[in-house]
CHARMM internal coordinates of N, CA and C (Angstrom, degrees):
IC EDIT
DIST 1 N 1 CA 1.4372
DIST 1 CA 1 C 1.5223
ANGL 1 N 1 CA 1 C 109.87
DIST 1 C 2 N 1.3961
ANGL 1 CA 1 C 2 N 113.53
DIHE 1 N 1 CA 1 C 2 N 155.73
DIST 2 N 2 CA 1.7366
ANGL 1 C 2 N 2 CA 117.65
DIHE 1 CA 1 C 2 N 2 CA 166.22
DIST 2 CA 2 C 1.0798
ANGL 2 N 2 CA 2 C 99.37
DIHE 1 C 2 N 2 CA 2 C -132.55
DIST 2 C 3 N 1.7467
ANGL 2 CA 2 C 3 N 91.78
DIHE 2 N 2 CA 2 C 3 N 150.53
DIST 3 N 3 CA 1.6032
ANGL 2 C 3 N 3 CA 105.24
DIHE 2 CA 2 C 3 N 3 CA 179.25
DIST 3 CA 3 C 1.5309
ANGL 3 N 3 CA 3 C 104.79
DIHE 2 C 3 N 3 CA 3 C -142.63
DIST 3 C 4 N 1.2472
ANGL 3 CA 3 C 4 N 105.42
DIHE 3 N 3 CA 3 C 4 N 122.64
DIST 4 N 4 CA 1.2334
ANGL 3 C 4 N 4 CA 111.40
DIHE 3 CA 3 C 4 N 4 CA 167.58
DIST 4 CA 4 C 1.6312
ANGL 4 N 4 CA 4 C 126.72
DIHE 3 C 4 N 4 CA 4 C -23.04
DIST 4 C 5 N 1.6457
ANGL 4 CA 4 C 5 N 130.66
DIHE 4 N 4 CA 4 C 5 N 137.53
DIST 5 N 5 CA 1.3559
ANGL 4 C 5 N 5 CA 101.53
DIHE 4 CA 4 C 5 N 5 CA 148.25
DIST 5 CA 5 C 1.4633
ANGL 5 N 5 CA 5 C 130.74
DIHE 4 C 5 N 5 CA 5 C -121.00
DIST 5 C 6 N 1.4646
ANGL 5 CA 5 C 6 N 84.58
DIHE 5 N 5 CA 5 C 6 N 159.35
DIST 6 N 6 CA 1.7846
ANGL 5 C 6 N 6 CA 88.85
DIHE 5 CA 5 C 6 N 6 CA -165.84
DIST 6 CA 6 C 1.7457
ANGL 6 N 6 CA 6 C 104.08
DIHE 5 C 6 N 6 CA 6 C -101.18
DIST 6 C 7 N 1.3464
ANGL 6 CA 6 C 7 N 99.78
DIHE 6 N 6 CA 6 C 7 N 111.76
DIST 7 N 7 CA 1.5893
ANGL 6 C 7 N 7 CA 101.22
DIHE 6 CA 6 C 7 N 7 CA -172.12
DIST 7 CA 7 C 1.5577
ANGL 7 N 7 CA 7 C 127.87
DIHE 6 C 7 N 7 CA 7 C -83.29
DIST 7 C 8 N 1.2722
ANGL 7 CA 7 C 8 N 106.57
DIHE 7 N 7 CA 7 C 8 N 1.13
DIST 8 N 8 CA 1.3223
ANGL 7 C 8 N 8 CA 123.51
DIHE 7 CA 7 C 8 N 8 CA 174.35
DIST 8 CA 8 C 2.0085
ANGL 8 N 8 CA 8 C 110.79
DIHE 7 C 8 N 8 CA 8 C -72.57
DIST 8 C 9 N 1.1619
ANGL 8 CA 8 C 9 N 108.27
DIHE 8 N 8 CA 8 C 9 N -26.68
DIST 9 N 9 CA 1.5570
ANGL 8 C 9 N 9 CA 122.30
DIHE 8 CA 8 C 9 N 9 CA -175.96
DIST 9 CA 9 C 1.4559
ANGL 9 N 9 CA 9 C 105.03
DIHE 8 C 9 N 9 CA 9 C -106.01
DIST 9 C 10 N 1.3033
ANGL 9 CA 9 C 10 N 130.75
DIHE 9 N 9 CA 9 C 10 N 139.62
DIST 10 N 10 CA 1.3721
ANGL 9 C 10 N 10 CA 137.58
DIHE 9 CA 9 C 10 N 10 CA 145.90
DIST 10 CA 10 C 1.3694
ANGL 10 N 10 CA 10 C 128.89
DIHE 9 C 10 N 10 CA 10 C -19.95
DIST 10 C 11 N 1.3365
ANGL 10 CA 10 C 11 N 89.77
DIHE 10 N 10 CA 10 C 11 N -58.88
DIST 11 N 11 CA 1.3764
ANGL 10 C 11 N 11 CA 104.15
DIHE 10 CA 10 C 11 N 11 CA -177.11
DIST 11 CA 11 C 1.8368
ANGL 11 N 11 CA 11 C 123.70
DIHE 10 C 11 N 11 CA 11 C -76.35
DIST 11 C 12 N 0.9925
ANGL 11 CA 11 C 12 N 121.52
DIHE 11 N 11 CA 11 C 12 N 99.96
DIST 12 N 12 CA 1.5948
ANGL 11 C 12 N 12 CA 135.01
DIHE 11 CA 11 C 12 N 12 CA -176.02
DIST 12 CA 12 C 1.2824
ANGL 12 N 12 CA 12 C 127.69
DIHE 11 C 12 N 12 CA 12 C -78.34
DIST 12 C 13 N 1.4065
ANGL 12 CA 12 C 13 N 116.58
DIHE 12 N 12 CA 12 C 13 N -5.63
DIST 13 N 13 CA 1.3946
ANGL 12 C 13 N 13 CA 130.72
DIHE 12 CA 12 C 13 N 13 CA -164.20
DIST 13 CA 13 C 1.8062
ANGL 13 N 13 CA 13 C 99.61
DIHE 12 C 13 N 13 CA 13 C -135.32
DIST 13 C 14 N 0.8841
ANGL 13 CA 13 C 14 N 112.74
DIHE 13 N 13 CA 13 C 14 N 159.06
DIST 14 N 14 CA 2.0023
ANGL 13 C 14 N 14 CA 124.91
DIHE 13 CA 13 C 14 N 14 CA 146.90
DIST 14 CA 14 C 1.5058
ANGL 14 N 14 CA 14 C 90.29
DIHE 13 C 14 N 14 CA 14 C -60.06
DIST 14 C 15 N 1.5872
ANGL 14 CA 14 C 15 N 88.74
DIHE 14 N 14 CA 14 C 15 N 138.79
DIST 15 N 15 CA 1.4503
ANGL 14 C 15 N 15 CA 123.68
DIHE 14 CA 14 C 15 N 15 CA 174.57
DIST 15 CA 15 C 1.8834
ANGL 15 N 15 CA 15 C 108.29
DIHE 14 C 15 N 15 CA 15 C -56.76
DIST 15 C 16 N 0.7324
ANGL 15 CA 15 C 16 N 118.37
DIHE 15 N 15 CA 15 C 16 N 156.28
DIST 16 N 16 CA 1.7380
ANGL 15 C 16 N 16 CA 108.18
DIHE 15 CA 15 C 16 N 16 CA 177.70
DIST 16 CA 16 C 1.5744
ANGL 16 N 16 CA 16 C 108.64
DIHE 15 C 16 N 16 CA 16 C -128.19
DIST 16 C 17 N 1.6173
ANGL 16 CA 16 C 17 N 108.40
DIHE 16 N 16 CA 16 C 17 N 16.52
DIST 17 N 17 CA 1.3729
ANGL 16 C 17 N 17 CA 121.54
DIHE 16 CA 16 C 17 N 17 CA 162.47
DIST 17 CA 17 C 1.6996
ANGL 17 N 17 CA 17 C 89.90
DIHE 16 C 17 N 17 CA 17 C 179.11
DIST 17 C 18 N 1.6120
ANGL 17 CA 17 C 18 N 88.21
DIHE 17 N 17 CA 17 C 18 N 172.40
DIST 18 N 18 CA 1.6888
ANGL 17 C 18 N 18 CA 96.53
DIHE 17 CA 17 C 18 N 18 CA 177.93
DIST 18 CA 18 C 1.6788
ANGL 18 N 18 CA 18 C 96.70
DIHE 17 C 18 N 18 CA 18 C -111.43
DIST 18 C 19 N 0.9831
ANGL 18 CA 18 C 19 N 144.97
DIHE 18 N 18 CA 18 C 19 N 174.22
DIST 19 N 19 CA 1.3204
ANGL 18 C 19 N 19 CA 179.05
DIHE 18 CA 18 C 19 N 19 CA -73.44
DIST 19 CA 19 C 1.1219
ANGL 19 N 19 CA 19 C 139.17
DIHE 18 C 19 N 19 CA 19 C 166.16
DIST 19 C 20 N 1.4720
ANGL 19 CA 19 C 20 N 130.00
DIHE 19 N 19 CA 19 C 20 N 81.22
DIST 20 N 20 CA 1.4498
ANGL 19 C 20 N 20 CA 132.24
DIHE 19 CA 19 C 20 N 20 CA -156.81
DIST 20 CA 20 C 1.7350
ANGL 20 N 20 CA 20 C 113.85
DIHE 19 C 20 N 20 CA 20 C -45.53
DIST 20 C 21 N 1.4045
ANGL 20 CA 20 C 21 N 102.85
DIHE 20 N 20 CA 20 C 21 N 126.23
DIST 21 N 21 CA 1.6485
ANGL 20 C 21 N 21 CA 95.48
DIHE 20 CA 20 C 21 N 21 CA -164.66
DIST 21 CA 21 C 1.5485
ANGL 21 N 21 CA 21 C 109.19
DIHE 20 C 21 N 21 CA 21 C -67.42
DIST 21 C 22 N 1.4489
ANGL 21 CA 21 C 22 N 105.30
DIHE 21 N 21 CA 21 C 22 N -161.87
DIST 22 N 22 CA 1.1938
ANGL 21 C 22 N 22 CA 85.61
DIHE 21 CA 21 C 22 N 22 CA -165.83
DIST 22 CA 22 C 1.4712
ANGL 22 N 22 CA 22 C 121.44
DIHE 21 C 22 N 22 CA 22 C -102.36
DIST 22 C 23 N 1.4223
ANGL 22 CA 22 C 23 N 125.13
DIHE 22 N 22 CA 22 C 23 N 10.30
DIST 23 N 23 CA 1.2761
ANGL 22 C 23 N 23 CA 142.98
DIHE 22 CA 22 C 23 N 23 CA 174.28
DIST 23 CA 23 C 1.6315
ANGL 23 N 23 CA 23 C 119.31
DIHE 22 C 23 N 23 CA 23 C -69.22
DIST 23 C 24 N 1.5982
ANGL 23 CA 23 C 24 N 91.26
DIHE 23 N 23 CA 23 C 24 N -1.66
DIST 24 N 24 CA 1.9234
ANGL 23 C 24 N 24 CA 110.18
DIHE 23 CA 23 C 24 N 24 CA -178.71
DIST 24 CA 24 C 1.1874
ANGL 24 N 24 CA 24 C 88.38
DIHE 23 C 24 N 24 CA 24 C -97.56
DIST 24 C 25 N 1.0049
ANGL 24 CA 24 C 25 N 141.98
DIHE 24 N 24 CA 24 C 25 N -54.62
DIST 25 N 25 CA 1.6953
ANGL 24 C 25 N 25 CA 136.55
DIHE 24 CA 24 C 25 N 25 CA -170.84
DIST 25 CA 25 C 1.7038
ANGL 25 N 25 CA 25 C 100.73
DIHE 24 C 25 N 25 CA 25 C -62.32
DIST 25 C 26 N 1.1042
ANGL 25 CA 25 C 26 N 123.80
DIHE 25 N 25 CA 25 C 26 N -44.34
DIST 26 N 26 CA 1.5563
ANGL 25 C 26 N 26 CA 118.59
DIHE 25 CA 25 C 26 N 26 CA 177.23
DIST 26 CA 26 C 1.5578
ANGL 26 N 26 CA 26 C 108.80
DIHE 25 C 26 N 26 CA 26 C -62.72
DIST 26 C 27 N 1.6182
ANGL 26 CA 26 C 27 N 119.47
DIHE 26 N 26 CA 26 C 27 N -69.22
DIST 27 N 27 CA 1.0647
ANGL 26 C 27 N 27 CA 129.26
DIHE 26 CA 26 C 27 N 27 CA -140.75
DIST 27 CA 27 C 1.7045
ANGL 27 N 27 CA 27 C 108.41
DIHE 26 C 27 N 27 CA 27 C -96.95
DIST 27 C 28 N 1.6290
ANGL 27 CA 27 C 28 N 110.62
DIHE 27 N 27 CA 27 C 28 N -9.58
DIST 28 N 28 CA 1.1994
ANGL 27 C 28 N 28 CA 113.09
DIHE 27 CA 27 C 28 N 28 CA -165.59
DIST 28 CA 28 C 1.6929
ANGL 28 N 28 CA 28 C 97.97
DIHE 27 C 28 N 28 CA 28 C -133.99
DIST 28 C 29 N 1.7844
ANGL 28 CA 28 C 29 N 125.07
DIHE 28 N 28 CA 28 C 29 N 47.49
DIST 29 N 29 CA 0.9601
ANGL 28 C 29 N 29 CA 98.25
DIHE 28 CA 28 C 29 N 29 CA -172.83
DIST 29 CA 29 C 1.6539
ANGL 29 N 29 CA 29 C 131.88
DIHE 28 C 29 N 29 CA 29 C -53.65
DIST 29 C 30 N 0.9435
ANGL 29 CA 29 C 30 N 109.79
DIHE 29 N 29 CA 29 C 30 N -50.10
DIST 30 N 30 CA 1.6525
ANGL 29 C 30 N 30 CA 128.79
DIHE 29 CA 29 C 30 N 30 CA -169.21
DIST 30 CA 30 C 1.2064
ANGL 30 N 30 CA 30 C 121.95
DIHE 29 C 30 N 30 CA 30 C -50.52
DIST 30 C 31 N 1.3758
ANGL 30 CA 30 C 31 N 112.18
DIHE 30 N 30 CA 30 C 31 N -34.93
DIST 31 N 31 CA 1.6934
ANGL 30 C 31 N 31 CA 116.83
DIHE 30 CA 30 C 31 N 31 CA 171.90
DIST 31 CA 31 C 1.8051
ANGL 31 N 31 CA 31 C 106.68
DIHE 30 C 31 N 31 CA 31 C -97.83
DIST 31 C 32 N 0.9453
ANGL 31 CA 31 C 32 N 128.82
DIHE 31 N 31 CA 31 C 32 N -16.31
DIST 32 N 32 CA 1.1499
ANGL 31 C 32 N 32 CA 158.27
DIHE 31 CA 31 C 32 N 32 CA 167.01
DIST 32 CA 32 C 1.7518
ANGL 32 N 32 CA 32 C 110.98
DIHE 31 C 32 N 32 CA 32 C -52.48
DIST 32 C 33 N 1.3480
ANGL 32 CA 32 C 33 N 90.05
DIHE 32 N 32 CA 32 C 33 N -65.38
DIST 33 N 33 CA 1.7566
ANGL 32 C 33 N 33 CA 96.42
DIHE 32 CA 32 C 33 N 33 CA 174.51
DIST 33 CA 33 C 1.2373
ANGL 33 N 33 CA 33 C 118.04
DIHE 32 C 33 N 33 CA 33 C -56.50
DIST 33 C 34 N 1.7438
ANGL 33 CA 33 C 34 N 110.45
DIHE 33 N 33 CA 33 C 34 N -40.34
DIST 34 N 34 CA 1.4523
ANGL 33 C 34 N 34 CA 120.71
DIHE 33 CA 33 C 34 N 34 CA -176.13
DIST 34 CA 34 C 1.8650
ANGL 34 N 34 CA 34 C 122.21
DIHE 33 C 34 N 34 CA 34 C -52.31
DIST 34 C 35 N 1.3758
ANGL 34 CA 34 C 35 N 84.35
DIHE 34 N 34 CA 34 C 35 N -34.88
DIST 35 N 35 CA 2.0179
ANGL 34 C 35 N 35 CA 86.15
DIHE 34 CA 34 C 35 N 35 CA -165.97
DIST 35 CA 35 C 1.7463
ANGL 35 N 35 CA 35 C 88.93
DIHE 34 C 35 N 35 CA 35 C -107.59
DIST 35 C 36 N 1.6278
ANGL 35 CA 35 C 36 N 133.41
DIHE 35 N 35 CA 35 C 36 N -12.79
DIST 36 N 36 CA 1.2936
ANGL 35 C 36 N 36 CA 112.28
DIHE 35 CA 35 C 36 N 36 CA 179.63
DIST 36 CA 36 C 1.3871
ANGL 36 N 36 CA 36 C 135.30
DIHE 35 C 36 N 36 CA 36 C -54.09
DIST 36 C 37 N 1.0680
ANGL 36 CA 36 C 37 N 131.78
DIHE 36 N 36 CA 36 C 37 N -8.09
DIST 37 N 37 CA 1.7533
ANGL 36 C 37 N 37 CA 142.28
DIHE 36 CA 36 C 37 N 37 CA 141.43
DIST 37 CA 37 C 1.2991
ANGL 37 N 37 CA 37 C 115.19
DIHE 36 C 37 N 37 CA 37 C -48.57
DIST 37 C 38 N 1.6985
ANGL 37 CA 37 C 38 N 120.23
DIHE 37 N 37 CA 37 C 38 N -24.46
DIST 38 N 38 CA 1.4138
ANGL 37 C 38 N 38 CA 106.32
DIHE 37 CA 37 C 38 N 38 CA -177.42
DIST 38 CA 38 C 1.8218
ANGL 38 N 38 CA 38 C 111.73
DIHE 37 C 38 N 38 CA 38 C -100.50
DIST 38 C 39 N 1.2653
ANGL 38 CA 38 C 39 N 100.94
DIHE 38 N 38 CA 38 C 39 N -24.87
DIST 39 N 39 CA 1.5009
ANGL 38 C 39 N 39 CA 127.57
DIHE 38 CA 38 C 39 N 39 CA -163.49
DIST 39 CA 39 C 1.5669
ANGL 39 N 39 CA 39 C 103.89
DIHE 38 C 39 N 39 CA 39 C -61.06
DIST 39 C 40 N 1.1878
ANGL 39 CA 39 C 40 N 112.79
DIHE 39 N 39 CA 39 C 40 N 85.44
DIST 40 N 40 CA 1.6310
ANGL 39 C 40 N 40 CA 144.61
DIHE 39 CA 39 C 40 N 40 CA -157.74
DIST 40 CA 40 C 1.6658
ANGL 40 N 40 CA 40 C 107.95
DIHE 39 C 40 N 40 CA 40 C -143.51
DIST 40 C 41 N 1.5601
ANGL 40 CA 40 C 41 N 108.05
DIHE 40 N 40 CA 40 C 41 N -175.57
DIST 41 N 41 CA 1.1666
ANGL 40 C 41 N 41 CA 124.91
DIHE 40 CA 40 C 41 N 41 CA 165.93
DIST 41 CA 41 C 1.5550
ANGL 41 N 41 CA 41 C 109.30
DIHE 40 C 41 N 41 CA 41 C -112.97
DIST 41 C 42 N 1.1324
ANGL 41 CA 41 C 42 N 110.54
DIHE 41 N 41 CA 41 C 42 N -7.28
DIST 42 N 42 CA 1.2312
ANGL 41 C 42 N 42 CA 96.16
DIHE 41 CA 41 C 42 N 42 CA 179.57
DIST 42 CA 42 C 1.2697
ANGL 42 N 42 CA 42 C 112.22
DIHE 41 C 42 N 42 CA 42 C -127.61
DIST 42 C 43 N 1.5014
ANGL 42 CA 42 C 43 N 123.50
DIHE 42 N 42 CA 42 C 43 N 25.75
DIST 43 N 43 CA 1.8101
ANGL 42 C 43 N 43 CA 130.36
DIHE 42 CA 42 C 43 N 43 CA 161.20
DIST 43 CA 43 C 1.5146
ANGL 43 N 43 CA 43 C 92.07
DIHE 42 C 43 N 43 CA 43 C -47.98
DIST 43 C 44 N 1.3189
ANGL 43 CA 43 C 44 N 104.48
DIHE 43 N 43 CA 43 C 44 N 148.65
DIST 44 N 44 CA 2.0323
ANGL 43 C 44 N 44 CA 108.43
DIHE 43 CA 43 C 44 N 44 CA 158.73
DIST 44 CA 44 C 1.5668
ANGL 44 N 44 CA 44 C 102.99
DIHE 43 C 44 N 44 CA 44 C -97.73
DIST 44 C 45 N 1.4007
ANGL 44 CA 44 C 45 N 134.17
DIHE 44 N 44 CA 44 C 45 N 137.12
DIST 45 N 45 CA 1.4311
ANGL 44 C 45 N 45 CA 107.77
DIHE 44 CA 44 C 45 N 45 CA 155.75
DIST 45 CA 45 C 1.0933
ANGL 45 N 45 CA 45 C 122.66
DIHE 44 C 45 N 45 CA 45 C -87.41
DIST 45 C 46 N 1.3543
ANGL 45 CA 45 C 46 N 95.34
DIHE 45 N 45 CA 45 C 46 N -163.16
DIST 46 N 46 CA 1.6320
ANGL 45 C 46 N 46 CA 104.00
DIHE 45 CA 45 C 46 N 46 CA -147.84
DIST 46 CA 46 C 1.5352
ANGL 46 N 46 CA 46 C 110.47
DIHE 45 C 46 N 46 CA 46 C -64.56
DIST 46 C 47 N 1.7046
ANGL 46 CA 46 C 47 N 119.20
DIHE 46 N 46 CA 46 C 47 N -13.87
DIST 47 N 47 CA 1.1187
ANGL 46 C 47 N 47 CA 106.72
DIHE 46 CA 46 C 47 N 47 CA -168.40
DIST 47 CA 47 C 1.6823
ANGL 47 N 47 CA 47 C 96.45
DIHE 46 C 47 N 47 CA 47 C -107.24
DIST 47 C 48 N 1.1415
ANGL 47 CA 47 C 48 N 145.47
DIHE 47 N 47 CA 47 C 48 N 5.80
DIST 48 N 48 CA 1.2739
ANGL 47 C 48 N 48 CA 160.59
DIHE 47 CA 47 C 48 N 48 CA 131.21
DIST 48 CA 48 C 1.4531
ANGL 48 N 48 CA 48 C 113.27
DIHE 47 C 48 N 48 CA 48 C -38.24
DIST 48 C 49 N 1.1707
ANGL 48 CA 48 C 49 N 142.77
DIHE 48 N 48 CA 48 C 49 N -43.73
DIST 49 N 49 CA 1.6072
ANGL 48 C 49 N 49 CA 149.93
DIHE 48 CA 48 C 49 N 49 CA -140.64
DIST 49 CA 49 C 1.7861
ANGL 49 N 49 CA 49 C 92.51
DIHE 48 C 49 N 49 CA 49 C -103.06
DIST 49 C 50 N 1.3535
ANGL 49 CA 49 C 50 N 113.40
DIHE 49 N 49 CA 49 C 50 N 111.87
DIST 50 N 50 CA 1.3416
ANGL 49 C 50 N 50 CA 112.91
DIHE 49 CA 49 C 50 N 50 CA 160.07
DIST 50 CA 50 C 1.2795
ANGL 50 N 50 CA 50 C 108.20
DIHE 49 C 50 N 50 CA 50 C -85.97
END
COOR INIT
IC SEED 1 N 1 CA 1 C
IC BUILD
């Protein structure tokens, strides 16, 4: 596939996950804290990762 880029945004590619909104950081601290280092656009999941 090609995708245009849009140089006005950071982001240059499709997302390769979406991003826990932000009502997980309020309402879910504790499990929340655990994966927030990964909580990006560009984590792979788990079924992505060779």
């Amino acid at each position: 596939m090609n995708f245009w880029t849009d140089n006005s945004v950071q982001q240059t590619r499709p997302p390769v996950r979406w991003v826990y909104p932000s009502v997980e950081q309020i309402y879910n601290k504790e499990n929340y804290s655990a994966v927030s280092a990964k909580d990006n656009l560009t984590t792979k999941l788990f079924w992505d990762v060779k």
